[in-house]
C-alpha positions as CSV (number, residue, x, y, z in Angstrom):
1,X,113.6,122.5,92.1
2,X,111.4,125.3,92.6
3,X,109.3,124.5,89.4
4,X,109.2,121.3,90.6
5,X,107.9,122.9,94.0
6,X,105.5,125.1,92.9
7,X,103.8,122.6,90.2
8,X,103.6,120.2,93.2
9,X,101.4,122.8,95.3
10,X,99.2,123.4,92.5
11,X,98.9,119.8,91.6
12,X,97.8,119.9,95.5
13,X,95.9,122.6,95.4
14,X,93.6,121.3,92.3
15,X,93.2,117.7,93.5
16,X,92.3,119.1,97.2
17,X,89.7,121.4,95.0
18,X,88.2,118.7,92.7
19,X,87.9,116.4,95.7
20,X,86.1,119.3,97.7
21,X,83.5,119.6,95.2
22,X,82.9,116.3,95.2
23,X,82.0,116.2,98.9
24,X,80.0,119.2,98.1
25,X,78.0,117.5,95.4
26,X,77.6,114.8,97.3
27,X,76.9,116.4,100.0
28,X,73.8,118.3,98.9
29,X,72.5,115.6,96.4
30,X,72.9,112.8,99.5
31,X,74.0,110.2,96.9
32,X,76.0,108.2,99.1
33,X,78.4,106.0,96.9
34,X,81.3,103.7,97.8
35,X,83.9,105.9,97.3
36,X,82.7,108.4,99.8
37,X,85.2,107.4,102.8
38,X,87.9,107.2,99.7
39,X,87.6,110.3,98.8
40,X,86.7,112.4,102.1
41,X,90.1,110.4,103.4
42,X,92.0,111.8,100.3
43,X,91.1,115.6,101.1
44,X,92.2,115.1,104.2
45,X,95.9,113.4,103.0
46,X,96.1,116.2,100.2
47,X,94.8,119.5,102.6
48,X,97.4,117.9,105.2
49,X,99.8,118.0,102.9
50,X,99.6,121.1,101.1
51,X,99.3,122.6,104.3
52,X,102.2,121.5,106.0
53,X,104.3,122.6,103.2
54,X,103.1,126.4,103.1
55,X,103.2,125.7,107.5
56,X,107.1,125.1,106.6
57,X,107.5,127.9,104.6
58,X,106.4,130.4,106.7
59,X,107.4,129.1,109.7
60,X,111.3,129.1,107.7
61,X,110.6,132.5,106.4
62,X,109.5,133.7,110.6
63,X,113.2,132.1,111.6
64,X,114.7,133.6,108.6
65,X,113.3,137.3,110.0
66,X,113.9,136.2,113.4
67,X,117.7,135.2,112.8
């Protein structure tokens, strides 16, 4: 499960950079194209997510120390 985990967060991780860059690019070139709300709407799915699961591991690791 840990493998499983870890290749998750990285799968995360990339997608949340590719889809970044994309806004960048975007961004600075101002080629607005259709899937502009699709993709601005997916970085915020895959940041939330990715963030939430390193949120839950540190906020288990601060109980862990706590306990």
């Amino acid at each position: 499960m840990g493998t499983l985990y870890k290749t998750i967060v990285l799968l995360g991780f990339a997608l949340l950079t590719i889809g970044l860059g994309y806004l960048l690019v975007e961004n600075i070139f101002r080629a607005k194209t259709k899937l502009h709300e699709v993709v601005t709407n997916l970085v915020v799915v895959i940041a939330i997510l990715v963030m939430l699961q390193f949120g839950t591991n540190l906020f288990s690791q601060f109980a862990m120390a706590g306990a």
